[in-house]
C-alpha positions, 0 to 999 in steps of 0.5 A: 158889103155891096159892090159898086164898080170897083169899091165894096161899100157897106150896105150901111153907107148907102142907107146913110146917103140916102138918108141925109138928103134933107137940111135937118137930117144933116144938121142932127148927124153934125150935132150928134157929133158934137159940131155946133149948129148955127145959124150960118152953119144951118144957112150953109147946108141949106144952100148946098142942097139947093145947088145942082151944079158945081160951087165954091166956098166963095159962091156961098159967102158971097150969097148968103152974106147978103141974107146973113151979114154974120157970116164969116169965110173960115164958117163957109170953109169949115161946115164944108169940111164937115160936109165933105167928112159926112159924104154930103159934098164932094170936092173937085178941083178946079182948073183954076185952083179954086176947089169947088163942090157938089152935092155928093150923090149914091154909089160910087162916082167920079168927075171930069172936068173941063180945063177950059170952062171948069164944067164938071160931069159925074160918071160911074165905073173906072175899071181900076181893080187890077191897078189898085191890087198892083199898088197893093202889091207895090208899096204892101198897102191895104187899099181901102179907096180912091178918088179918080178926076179926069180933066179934059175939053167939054163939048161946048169948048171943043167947039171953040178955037183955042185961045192963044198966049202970044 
């Protein structure tokens, strides 16, 4: 096991990250599980790694549907699934509901995001090994990880007034 931050994580799991960065390493795991390749499915992953900010489900239909006219909502949502399942992705949830993805990286990482414009910044380290053995203790589970997100204010709208409701 290796220890990063506050999560050992098999030596395993990292060689596989790091591994599957490439659009037919992914696309072989998925087979290799006995999920279907197809066409949209490969376009799909072919468009997550090309990405190097936050997306969503629906930023994906709507580009490759004008290359690929075939491809349907529910193949969008569930290669995402599959993608998330592998460590490709990750979600992050949206100020406003919508989930959106990113491209999951090595190591152990979390997320802020943005109330306001929906920015998302990645960072390591959350210091969580006392909380995480008190809710051990707490409800006698045994903790085998966690997902922390932080929503707050960017940079770019802290320097913005607050738009008011009345």
């Amino acid at each position: 096991m290796l220890a990063l931050g506050d999560t050992a994580v098999p030596v395993y799991w990292r060689t596989v990250r790091a591994i599957m960065r490439t659009a037919e390493t992914i696309l072989e795991t998925m087979h290799q599980r006995g999920w279907r390749i197809t066409g949209p499915r490969r376009a799909i992953v072919e468009y997550v790694l090309a990405q190097d900010g936050p997306f969503s489900a629906e930023e994906i239909f709507r580009a490759l549907r004008r290359r690929q006219p075939t491809i349907g909502r529910a193949t969008v949502f569930r290669t995402l699934d599959l993608l998330a399942e592998l460590g490709v992705v990750e979600r992050i949830h949206h100020p406003s509901g919508v989930h959106r993805y990113v491209v999951g990286g090595d190591g152990h990482r979390h997320h802020v995001v943005c109330i306001r414009c929906g920015a998302v910044a990645e960072f390591a380290g959350c210091n969580l090994e006392t909380v995480l053995a008190q809710v051990a203790d707490q409800t006698r589970f045994r903790i085998l990880g966690h997902w922390l997100e932080v929503s707050g204010l960017c940079q770019l709208c802290q320097r913005e007034p607050a738009v008011s409701s009345s």
